[in-house]
N, CA, C and O of each residue as an XYZ file, in Angstrom:
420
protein
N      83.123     12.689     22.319
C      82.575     11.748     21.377
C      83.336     11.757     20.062
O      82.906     11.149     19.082
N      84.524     12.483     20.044
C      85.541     12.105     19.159
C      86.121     11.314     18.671
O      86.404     11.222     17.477
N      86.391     10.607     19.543
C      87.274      9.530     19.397
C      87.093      7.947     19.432
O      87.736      6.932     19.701
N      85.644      8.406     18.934
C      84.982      6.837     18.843
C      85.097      5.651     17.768
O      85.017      5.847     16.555
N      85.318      4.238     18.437
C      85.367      3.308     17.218
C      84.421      2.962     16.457
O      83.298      3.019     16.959
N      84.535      2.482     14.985
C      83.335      2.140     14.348
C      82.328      1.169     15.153
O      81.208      1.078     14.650
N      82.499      0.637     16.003
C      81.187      0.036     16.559
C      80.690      0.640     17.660
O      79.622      0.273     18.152
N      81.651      1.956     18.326
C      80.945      2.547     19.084
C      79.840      3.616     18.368
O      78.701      3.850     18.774
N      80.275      3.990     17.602
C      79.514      4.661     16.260
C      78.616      4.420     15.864
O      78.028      5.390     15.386
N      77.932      3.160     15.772
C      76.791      2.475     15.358
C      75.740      2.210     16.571
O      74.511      2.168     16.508
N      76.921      1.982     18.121
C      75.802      2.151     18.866
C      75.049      3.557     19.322
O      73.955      3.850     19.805
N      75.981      4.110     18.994
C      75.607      5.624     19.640
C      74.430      5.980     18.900
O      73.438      6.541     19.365
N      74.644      5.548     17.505
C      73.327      6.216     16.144
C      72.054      5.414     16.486
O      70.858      5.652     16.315
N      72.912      4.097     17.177
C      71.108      3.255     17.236
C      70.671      3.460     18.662
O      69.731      2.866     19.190
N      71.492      4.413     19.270
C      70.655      4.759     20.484
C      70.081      6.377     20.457
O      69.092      6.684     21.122
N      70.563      7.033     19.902
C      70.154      8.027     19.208
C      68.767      8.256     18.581
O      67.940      9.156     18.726
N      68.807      6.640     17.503
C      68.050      6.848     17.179
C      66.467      6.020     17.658
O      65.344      6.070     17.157
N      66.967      5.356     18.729
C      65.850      4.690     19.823
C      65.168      6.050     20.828
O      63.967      6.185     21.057
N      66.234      6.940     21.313
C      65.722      7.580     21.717
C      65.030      8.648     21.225
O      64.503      9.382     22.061
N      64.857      9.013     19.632
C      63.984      9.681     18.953
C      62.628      8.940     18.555
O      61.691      9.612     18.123
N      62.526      7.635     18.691
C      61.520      7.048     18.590
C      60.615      6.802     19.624
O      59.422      6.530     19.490
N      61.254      6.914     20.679
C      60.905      6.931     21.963
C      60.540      8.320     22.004
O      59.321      8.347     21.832
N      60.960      9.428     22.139
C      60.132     10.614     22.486
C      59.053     11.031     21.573
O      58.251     11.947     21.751
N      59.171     10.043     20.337
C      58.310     10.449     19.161
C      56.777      9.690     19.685
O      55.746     10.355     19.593
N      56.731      8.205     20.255
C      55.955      7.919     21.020
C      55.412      8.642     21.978
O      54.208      8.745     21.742
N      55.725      9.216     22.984
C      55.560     10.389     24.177
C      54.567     10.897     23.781
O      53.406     10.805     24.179
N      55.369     11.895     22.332
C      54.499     12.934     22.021
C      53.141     12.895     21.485
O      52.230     13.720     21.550
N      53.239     11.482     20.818
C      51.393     10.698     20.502
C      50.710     10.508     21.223
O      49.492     10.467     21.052
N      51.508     10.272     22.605
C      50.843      9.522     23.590
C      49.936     11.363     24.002
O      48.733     11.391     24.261
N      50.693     12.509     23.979
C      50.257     13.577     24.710
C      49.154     13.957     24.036
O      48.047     14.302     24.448
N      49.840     13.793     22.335
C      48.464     14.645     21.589
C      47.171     13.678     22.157
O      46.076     14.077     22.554
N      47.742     12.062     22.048
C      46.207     11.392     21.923
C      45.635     11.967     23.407
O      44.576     12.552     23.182
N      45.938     11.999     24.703
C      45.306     12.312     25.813
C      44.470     13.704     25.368
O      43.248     13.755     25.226
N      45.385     14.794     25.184
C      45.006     16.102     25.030
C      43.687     16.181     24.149
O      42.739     16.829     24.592
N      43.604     15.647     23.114
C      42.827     15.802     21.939
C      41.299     15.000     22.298
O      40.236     15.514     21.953
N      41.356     13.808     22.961
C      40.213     13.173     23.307
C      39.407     13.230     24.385
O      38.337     12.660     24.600
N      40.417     14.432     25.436
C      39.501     15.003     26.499
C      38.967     16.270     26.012
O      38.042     16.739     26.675
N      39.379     16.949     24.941
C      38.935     17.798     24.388
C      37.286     17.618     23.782
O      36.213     18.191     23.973
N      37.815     16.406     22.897
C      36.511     15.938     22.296
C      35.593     15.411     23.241
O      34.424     15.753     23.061
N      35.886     14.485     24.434
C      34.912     13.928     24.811
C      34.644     15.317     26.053
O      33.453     15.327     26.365
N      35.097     15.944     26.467
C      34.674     17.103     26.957
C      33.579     18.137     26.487
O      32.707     18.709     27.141
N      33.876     18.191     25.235
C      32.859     18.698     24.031
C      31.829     18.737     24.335
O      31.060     19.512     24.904
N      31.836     16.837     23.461
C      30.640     16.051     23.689
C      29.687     16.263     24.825
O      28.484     16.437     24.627
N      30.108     16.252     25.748
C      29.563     16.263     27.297
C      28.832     17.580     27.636
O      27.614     17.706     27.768
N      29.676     18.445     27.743
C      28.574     19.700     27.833
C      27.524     20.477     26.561
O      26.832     21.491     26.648
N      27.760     19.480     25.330
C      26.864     19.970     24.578
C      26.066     19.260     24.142
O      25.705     19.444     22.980
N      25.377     17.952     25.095
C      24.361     16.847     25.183
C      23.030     17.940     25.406
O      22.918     18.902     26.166
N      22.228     17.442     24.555
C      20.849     18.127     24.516
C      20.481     17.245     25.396
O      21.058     16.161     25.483
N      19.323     17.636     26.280
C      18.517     17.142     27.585
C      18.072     15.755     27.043
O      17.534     15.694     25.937
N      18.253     14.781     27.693
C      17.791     13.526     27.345
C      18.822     12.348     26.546
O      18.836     11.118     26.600
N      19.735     13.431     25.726
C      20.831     12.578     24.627
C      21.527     11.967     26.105
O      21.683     12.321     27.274
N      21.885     10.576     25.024
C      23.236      9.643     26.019
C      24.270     10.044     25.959
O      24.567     10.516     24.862
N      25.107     10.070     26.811
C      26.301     10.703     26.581
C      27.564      9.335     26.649
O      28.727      9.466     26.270
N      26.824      7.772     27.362
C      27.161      6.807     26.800
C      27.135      5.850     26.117
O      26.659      4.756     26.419
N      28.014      6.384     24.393
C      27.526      5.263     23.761
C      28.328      5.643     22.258
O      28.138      6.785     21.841
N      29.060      4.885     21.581
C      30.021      4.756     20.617
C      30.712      5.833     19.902
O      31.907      6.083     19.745
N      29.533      6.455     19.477
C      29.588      7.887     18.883
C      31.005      8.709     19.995
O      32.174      8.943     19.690
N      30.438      8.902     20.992
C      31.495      9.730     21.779
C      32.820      9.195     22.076
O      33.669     10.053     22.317
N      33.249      7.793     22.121
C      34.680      7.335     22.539
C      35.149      6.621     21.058
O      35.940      5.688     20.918
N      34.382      7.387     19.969
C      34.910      6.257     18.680
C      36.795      6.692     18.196
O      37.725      5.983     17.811
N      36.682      8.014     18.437
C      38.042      8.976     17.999
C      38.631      8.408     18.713
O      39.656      8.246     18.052
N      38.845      7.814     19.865
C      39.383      7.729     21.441
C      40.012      6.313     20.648
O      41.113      6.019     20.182
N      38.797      5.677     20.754
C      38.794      4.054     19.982
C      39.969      3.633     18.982
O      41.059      3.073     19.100
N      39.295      4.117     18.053
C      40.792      3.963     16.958
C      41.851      4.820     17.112
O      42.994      4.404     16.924
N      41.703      5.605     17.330
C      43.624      6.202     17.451
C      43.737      5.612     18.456
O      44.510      4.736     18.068
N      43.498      5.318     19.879
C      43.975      4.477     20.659
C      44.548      2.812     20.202
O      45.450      2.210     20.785
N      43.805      2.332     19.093
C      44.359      1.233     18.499
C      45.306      1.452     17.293
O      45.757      0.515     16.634
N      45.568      2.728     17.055
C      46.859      3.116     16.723
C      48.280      3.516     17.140
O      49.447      3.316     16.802
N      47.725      4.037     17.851
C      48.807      4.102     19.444
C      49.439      2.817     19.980
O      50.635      2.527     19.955
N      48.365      2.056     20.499
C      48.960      0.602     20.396
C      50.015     -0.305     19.521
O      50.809     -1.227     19.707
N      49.616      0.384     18.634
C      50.416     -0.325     17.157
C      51.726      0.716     17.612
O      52.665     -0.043     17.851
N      51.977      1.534     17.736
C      52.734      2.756     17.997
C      53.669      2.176     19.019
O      54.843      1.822     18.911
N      52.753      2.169     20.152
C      53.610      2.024     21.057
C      54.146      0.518     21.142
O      55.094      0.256     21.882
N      53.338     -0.753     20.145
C      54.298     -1.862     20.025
C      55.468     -1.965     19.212
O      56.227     -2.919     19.378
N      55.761     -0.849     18.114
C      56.293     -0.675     17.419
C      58.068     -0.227     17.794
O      59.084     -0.679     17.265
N      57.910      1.008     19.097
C      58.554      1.120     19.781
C      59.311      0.255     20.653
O      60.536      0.208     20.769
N      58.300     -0.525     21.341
C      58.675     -1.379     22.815
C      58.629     -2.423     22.281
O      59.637     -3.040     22.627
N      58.118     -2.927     21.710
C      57.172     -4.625     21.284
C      58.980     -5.091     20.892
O      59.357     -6.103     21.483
N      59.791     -4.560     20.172
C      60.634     -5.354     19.674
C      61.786     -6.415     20.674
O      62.399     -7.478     20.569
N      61.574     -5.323     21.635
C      62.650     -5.888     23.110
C      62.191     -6.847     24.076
O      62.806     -7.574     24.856
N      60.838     -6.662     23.819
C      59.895     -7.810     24.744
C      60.278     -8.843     23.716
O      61.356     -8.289     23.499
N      60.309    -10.002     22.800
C      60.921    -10.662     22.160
C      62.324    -11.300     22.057
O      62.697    -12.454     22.271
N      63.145     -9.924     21.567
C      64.278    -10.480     21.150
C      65.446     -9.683     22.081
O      66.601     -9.556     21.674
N      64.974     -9.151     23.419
C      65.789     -8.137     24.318
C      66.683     -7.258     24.009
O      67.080     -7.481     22.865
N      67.231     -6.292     24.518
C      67.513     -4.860     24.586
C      68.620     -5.034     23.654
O      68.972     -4.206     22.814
N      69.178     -6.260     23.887
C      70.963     -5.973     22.862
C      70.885     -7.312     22.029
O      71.865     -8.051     21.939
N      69.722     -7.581     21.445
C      69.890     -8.698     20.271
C      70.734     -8.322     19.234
O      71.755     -8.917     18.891
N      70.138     -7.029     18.612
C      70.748     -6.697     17.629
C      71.993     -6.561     17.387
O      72.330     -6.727     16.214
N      72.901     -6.270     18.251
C      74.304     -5.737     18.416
C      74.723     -7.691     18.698
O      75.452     -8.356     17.962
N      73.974     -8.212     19.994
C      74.502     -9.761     19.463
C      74.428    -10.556     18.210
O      75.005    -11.585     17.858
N      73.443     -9.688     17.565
C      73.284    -10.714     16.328
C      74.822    -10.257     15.354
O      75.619    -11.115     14.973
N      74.972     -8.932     15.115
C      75.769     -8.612     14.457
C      76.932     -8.784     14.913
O      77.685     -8.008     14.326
N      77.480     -9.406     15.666
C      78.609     -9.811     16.145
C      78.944    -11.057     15.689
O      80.002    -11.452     15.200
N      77.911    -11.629     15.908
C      77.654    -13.579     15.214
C      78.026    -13.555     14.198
O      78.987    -14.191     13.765
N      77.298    -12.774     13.585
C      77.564    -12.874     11.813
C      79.124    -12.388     11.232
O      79.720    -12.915     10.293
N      79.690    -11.018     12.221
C      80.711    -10.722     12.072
C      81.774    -11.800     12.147
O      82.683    -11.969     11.335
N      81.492    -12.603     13.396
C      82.503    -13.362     13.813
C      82.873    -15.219     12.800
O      83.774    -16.012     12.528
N      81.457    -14.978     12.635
C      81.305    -16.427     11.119
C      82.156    -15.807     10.218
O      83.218    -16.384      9.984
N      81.899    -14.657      9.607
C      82.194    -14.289      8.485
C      83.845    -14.420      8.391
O      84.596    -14.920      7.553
N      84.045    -13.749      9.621
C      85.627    -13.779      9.799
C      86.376    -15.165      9.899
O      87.547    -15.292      9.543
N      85.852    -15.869     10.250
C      86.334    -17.385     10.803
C      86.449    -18.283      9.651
O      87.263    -19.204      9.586
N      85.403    -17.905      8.537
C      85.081    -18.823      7.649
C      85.874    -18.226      5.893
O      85.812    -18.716      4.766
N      86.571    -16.963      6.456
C      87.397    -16.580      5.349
C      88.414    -17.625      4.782
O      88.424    -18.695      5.389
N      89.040    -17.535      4.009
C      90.419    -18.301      3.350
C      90.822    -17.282      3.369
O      90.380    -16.166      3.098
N      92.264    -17.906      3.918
C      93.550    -16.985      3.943
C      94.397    -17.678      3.800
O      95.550    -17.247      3.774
């Protein structure tokens, strides 16, 4: 990876840095599982005789960080569903290639 050109350079960092965003997702995704079977596990064996065990109170934690996660995980993915995997690198080529074309020399 020495001997790379400046635009291989830029892809390498923006895949680099896709794939830190991507495992950074993962790892939300683990805490959120881990943490809400915990809680709703809790919940469950420490229902006094008669309490519901379905009903807001118990899946509310679940609830909103799950609609954070969402945001999370559109944040991650959501951009490629749109504008696909190599917009960005096409876009910056466009602009490169105007810019160049439209110089005086």
């Amino acid at each position: 990876m020495e001997n790379l050109t400046e635009q291989e350079q830029r892809r390498l960092e923006r895949a680099q840095k896709r794939v830190k965003s991507i495992l950074g997702f993962y790892k939300h995704l683990i805490a959120y599982v881990l943490v809400n079977l915990f809680l709703i596990s809790r919940h469950y064996f420490d229902l006094k005789p008669g309490e519901e065990f379905f009903k807001f109170s118990t899946f509310s934690v679940a609830f909103f960080w799950g609609f954070g996660l969402a945001v999370h995980a559109a944040s991650v993915f959501g951009k490629n569903i749109f504008l696909g995997g190599d917009w960005e690198e096409k876009k910056i080529n466009e602009i490169m290639e105007r810019e160049k074309n439209s110089k005086w020399e």
